[in-house]
C-alpha positions as semicolon CSV with decimal commas, in nm:
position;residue;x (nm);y (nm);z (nm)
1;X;0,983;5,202;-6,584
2;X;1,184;5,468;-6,395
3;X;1,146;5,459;-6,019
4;X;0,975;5,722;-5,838
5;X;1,165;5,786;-5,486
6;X;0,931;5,921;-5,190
7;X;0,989;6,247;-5,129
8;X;1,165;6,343;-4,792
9;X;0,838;6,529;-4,688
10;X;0,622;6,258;-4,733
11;X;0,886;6,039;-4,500
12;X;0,833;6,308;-4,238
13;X;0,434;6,303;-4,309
14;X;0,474;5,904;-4,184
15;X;0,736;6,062;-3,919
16;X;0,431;6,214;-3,798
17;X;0,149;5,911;-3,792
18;X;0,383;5,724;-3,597
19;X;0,394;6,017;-3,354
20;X;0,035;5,982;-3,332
21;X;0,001;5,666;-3,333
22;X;0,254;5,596;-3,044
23;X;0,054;5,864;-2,842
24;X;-0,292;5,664;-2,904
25;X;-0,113;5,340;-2,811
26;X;0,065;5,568;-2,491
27;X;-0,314;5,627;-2,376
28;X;-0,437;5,286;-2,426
29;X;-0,200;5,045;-2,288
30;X;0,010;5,047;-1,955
31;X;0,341;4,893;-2,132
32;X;0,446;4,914;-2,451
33;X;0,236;4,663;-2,666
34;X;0,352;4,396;-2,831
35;X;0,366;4,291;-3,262
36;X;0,450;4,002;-3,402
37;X;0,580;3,984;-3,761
38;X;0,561;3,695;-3,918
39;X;0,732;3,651;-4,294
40;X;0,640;3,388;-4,553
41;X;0,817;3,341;-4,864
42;X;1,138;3,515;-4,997
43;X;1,459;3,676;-4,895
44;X;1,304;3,996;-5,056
45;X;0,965;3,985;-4,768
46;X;1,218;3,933;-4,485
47;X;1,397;4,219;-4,608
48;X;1,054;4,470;-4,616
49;X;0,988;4,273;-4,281
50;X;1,323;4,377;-4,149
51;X;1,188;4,771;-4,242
52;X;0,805;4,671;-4,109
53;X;0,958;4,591;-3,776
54;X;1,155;4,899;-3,766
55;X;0,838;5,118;-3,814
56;X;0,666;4,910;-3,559
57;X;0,951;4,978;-3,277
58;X;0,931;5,371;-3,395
59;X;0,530;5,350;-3,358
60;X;0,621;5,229;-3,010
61;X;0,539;4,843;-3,007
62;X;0,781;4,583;-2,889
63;X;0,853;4,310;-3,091
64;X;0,738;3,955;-2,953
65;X;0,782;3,564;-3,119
66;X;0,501;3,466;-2,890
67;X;0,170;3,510;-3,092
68;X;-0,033;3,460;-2,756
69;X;0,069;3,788;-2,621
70;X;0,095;3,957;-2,937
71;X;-0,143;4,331;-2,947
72;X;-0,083;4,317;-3,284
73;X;-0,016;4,052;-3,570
74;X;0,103;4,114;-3,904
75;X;0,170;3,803;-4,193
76;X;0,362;3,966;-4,436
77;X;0,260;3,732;-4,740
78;X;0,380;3,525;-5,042
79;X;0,194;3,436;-5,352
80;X;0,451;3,258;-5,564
81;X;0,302;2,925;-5,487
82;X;-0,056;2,825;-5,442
83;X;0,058;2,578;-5,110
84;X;0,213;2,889;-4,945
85;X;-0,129;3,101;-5,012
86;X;-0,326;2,817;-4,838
87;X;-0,097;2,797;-4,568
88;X;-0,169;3,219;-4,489
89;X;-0,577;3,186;-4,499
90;X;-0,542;2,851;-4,263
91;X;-0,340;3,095;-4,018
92;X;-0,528;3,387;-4,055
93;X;-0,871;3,195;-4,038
94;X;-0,704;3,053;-3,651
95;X;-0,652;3,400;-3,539
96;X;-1,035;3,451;-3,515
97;X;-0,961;3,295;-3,211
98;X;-0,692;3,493;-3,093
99;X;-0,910;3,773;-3,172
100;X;-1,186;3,667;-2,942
101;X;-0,997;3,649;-2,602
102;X;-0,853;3,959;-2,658
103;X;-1,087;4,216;-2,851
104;X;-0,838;4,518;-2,914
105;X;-0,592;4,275;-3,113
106;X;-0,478;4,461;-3,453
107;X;-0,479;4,197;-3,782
108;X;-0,267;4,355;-4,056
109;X;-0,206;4,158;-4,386
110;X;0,047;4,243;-4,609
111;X;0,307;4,160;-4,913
112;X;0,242;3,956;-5,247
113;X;-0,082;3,781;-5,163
114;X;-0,246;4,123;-5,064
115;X;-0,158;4,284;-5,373
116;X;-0,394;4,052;-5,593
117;X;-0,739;4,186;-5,600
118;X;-0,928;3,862;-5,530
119;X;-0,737;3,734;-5,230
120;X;-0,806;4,144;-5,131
121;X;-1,157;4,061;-5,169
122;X;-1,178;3,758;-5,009
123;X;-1,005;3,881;-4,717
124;X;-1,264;4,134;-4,702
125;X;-1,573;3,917;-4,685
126;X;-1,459;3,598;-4,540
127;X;-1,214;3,723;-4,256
128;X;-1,424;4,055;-4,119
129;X;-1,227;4,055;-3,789
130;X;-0,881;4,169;-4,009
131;X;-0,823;4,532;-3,963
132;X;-0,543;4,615;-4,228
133;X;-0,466;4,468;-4,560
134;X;-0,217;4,655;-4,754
135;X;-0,032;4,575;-5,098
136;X;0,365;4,552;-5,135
137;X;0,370;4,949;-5,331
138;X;0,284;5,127;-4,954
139;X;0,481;4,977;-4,731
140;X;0,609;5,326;-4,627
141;X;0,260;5,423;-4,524
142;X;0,246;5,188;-4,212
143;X;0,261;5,430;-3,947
144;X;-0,041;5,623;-4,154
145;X;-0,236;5,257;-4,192
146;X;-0,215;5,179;-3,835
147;X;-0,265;5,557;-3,699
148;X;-0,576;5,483;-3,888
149;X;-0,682;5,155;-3,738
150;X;-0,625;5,290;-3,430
151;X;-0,839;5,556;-3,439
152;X;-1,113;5,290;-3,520
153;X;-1,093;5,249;-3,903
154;X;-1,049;4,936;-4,094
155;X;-0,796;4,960;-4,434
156;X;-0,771;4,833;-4,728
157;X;-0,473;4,969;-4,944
158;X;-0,354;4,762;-5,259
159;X;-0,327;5,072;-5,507
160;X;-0,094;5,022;-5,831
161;X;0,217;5,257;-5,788
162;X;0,439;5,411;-6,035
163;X;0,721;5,179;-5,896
164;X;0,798;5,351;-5,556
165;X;1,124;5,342;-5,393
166;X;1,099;5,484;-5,001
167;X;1,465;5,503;-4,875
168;X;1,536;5,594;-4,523
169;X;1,282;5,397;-4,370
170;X;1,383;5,210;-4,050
171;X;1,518;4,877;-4,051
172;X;1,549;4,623;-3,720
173;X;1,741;4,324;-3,847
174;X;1,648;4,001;-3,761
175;X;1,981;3,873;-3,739
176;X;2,370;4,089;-3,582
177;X;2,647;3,913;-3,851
178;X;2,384;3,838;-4,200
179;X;2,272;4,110;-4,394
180;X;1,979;4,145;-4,673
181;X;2,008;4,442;-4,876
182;X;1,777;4,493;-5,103
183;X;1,920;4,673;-5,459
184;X;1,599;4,663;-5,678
185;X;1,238;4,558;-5,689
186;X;1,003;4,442;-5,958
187;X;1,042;4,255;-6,263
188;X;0,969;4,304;-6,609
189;X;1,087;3,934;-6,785
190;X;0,715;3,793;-6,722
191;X;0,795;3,424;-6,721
192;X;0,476;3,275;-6,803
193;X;0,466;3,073;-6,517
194;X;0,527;3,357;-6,271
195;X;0,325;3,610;-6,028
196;X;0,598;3,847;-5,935
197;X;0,559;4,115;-6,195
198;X;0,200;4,150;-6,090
199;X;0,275;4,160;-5,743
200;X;0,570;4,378;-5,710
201;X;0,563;4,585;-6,021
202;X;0,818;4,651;-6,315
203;X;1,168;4,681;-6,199
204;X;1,304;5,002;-6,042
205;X;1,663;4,997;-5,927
206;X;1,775;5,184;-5,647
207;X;2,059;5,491;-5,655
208;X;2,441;5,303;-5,611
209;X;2,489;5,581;-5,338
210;X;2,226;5,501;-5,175
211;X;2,322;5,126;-5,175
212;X;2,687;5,147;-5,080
213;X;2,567;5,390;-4,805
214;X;2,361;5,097;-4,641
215;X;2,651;4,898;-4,703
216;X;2,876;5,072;-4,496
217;X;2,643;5,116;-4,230
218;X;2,590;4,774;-4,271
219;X;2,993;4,617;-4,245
220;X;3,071;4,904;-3,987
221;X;2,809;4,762;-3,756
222;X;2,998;4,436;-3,761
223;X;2,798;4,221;-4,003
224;X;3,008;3,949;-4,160
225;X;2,775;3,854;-4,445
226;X;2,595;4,088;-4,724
227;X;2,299;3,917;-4,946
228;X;2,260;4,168;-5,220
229;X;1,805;4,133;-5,311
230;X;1,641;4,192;-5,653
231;X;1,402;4,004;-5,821
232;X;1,647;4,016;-6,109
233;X;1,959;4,170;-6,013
234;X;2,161;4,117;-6,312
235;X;1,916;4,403;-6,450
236;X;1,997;4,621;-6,212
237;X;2,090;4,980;-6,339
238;X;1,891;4,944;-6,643
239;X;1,620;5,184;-6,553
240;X;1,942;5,442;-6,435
241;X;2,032;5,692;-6,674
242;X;2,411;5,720;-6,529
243;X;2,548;5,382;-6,629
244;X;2,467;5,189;-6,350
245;X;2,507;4,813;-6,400
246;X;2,518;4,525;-6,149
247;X;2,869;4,433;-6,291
248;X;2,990;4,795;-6,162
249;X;2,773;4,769;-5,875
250;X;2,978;4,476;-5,733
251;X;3,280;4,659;-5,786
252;X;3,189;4,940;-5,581
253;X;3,093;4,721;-5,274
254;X;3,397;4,490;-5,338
255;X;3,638;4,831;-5,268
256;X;3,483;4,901;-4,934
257;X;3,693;4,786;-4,669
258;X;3,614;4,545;-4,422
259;X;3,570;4,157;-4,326
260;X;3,310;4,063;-4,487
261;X;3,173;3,843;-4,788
262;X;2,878;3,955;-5,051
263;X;2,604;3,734;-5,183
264;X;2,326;3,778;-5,440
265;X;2,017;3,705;-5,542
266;X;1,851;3,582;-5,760
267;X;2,001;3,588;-6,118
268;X;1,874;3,551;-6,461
269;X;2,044;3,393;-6,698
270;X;1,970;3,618;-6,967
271;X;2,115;3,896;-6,808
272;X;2,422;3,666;-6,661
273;X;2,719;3,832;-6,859
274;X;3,056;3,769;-6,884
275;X;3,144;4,068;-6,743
276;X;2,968;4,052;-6,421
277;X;3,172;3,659;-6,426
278;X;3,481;3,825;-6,431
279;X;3,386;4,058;-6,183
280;X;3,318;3,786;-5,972
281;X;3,653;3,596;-6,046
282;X;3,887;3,920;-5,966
283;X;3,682;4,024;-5,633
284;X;3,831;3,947;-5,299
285;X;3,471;4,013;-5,101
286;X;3,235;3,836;-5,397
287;X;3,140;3,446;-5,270
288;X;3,228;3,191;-5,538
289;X;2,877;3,091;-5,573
290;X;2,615;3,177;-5,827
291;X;2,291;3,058;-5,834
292;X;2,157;3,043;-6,181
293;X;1,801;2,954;-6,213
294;X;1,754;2,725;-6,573
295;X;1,403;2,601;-6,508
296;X;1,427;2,365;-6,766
297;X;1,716;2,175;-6,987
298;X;1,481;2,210;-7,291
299;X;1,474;2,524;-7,501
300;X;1,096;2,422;-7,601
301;X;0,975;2,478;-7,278
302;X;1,209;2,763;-7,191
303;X;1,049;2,913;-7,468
304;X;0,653;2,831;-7,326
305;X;0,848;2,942;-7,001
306;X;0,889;3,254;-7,165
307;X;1,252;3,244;-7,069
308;X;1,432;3,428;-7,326
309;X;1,743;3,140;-7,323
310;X;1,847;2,840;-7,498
311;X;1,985;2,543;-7,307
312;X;2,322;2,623;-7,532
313;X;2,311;2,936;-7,421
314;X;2,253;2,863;-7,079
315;X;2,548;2,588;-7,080
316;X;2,741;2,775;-7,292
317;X;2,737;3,048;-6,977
318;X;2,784;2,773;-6,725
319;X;3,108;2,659;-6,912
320;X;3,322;3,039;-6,898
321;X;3,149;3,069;-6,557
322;X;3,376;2,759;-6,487
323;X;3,674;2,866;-6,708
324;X;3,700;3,196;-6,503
325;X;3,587;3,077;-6,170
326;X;3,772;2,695;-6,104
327;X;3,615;2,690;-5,740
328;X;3,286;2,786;-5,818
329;X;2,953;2,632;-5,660
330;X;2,650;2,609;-5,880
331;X;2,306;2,582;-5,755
332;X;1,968;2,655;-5,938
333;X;1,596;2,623;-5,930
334;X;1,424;2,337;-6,206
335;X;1,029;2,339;-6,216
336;X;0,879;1,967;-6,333
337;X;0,611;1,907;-6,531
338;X;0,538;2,260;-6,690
339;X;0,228;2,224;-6,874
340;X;0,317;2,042;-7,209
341;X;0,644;1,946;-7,127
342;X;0,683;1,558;-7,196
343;X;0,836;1,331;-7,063
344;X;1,149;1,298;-7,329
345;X;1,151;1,735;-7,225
346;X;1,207;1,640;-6,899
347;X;1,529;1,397;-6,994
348;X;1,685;1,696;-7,137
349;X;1,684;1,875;-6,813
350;X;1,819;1,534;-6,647
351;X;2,096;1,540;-6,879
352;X;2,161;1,936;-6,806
353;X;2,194;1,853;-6,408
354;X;2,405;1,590;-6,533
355;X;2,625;1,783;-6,720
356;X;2,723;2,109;-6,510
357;X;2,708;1,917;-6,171
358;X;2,498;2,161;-5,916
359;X;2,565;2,191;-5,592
360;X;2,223;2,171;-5,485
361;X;1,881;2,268;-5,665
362;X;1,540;2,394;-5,558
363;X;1,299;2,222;-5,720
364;X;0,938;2,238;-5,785
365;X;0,607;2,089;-5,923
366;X;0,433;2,319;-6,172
367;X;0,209;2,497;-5,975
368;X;-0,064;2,738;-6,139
369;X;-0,083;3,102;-5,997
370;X;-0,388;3,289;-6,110
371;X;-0,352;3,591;-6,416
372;X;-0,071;3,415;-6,545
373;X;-0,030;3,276;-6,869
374;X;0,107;2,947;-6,768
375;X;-0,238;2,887;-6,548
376;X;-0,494;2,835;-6,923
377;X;-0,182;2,645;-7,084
378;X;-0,293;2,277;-7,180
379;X;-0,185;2,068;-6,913
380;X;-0,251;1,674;-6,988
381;X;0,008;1,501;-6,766
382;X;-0,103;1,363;-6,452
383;X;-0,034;1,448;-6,101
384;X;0,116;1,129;-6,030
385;X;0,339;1,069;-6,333
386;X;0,495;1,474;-6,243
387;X;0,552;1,324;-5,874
388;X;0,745;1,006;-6,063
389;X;0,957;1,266;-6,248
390;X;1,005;1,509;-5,956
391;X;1,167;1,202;-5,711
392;X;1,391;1,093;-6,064
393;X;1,501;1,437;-6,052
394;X;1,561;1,409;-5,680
395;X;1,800;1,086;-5,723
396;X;2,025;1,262;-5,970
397;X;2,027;1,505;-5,801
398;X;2,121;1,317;-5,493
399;X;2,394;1,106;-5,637
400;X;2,595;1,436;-5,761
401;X;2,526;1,609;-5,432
402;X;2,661;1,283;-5,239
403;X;2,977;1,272;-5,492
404;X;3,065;1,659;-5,439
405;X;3,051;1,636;-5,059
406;X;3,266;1,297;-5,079
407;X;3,519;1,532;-5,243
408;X;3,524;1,784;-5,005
409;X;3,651;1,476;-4,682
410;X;3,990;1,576;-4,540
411;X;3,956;1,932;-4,688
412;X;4,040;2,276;-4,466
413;X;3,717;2,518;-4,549
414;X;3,647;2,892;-4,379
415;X;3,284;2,897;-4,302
416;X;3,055;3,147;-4,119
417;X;2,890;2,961;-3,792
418;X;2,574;3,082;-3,820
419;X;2,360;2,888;-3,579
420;X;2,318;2,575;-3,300
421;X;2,329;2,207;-3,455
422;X;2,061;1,986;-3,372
423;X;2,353;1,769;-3,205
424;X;2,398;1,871;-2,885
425;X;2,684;2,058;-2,883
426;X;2,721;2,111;-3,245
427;X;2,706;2,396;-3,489
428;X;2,658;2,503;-3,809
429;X;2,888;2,719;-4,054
430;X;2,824;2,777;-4,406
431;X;3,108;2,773;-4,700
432;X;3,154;2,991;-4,962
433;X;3,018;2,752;-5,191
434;X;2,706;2,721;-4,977
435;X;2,785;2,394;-4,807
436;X;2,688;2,325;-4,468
437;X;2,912;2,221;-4,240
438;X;2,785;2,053;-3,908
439;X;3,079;2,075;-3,607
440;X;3,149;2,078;-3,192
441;X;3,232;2,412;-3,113
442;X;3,093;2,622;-2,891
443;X;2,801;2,866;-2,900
444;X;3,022;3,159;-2,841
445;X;3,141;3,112;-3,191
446;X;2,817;3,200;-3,387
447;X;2,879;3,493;-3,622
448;X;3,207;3,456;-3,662
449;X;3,443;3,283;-3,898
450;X;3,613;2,955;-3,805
451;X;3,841;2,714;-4,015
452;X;3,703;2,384;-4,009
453;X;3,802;2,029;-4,164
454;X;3,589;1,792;-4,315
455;X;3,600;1,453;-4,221
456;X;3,272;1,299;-4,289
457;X;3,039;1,379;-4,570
458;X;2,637;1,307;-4,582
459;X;2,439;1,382;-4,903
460;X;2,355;1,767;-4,835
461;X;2,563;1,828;-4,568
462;X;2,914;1,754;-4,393
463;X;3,089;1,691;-4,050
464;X;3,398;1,832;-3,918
465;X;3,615;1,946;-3,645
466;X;3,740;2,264;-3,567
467;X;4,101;2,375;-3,636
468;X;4,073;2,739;-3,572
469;X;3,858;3,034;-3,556
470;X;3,838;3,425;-3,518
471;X;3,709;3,744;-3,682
472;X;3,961;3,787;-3,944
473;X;3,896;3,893;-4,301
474;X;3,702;3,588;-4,479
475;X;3,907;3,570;-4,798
């Protein structure tokens, strides 16, 4: 599927709701009201959060983290796991009461969990006091939505789209040195376990000029750290018709100038090639860590999975990955206990975490999302003996992850402080390899790069002291 950009006048259309809207709110309240976003889920929702929150502060709202004074509330939603779907109607079921001390209070529901029909529905009967609901094609149309609600209409938007890209839109970061930029949307692989395609579409990349525009913007306003988004980006360019692949994508934002690194995700291994690895290997901007998703060491399941790999191909990546790349940090997400995978299956991914030595994993219980194939898939082992398998995963796991970080004691790393410890006094920078790093220093530090060594290492995590810091290039 090609994407369909928004045309300019239709941006100007929403240019204008906001306009309106802002004059309605203007009338209505003495100070600027307040909204409070609240993001569940992916890197790719805090990104569209990042733009909702922009659109929100051209409206004319201020942005708030106290719900209790909020004017309006918006959950941007996830639907990739049935526990984080529970988690949204128990928090949108307690703002009833919210709702009730202060009448005029605007509910808006967005993202992933909006864009499937039933949870639409349900929202619509069993939580009459929400005033917006709106799917993840028409984001753009926010100012419209709420010039809408405002004027004393309730919406409900969760139209199919053509795969629409809005560019332009305005974005309020949550964060002044880390980045997201999104590159793509959608997905057409259609793992049989997995919502996403439903939810966000097929996948629609967006223009490179576009994308090393933001960029730019992005480094010249002094951030340190790019995450490149896509539900796939390995495909991205593959719905371009000028040769656009991720491969040349990265080389393009690797020639800008400027200190700062680039990260991506997430990657499938079927489009991993070994171009894009040596790409990686001759960058000076590109962080030395990929994280590969295998979901499974056995090519039976990745095959139910729908998966389109073989564990040999899959290792077989891994090992020129490591040939081309000596200092590079793995990490990956395994799901346990896919419906008929046995228990001699779920050895074979053992032996694969065994084998290439991940720096950390994500791992999950089989979890059954409605319309998927995966959820009417014969599923005879227990609950209990998946939980026994998940916690053996978690001690392999463990026992690598405690080895690597035992390696890294005495070692000089450049990290990114990116936040307060929860030692007093502490703080916490990030390696290229993904590594935490826990170290006094003081506040006045966060967002910048520091040299730290190691000198004590924990199973996830590390301890260190400072040797030197500064806002030089991060190479």
């Amino acid at each position: 599927m090609r994407a369909v950009f928004v045309e300019s006048e239709q941006l100007d259309r929403q240019k204008e709701f906001a306009a309106l809207a802002g004059q309605i709110l203007s009338a209505r309240y003495l100070q600027p009201p307040k909204a409070y976003v609240h993001t569940y889920g992916c890197q790719g929702n805090v990104a569209d959060s990042e733009k909702i929150q922009g659109m929100l502060l051209e409206i004319g709202y201020e942005l708030t983290e106290d719900l209790s004074e909020a004017d309006l509330v918006l959950y941007n939603t996830c639907a990739i796991r049935e526990h984080a779907e529970h988690r949204v109607f128990g928090n949108v079921g307690a703002l009833k009461h919210y709702k009730a001390r202060k009448k005029d209070m605007i509910i808006a529901l967005c993202g992933c969990m909006m864009q499937q029909s039933q949870v639409a529905e349900k929202i619509k009967k069993s939580y009459p006091f929400v005033n917006l609901v709106f799917g993840t094609h028409v984001l753009h149309r926010l100012p419209e939505f709420l010039y809408s609600v405002l004027s004393g209409s309730k919406v409900f938007c969760i139209e199919e789209s053509e795969g629409v890209i809005a560019e332009g839109l305005p974005i309020h970061r949550d964060g002044s040195f880390k980045a997201w930029l999104p590159i793509m949307y959608g997905c057409n692989n259609f793992c049989s376990y997995c919502i996403v395609p439903y939810v966000r579409g097929r996948e629609r990349s967006r223009k490179m000029s576009d994308i090393l525009q933001e960029a730019s913007q992005i480094i010249a306003a002094g951030y340190k750290e790019i995450t490149l988004l896509g539900q796939n980006v390995n495909s991205y360019g593959n719905d371009l018709e000028d040769g656009s692949s991720f491969a040349a994508l990265l080389r393009e934002l690797d020639a800008l100038e400027g200190a700062f690194k680039i990260r991506f995700m997430t990657s499938h291994p079927k489009d991993c090639t070994k171009e894009l690895i040596d790409t990686i290997a001759a960058s000076k901007h590109i962080s030395h860590h990929l994280h590969l998703p295998f979901q499974s060491g056995n090519s039976e399941v990745l095959k139910a999975m729908n998966r389109k790999y073989t564990r040999e191909g899959y290792l077989e990546l891994i090992d020129y990955a490591k040939e081309r790349i000596s200092d590079l940090s793995l990490t990956s997400d395994v799901i346990v206990g896919f419906p008929g995978e046995t228990y001699e299956q779920f050895l074979d991914t053992l032996s694969l975490i065994r084998e290439v030595q991940f720096t950390s994993l994500f791992t999950f219980i089989f979890s059954p999302r409605h319309g998927t194939p995966a959820e009417k898939m014969n599923d005879p082992v227990s609950a209990e003996e998946k939980g026994k398998w998940f916690r053996e995963l978690l001690a392999v796991q463990s026992e690598i992850a405690a080895g690597r970080t035992a390696a890294m004691k005495g070692k000089v790393y450049r990290v990114l402080v990116e936040e307060k410890s929860k030692q007093e006094g502490h703080l916490c920078g990030r390696t290229d390899a993904n590594v935490i790093i826990d170290f006094p220093a003081p506040e006045s530090l966060i967002g910048t790069y520091a040299d730290v060594q190691v000198t004590e290492s924990l199973t996830w995590i590390v301890k260190g002291e400072l040797l030197s810091c500064g806002m030089r290039n991060s190479e």
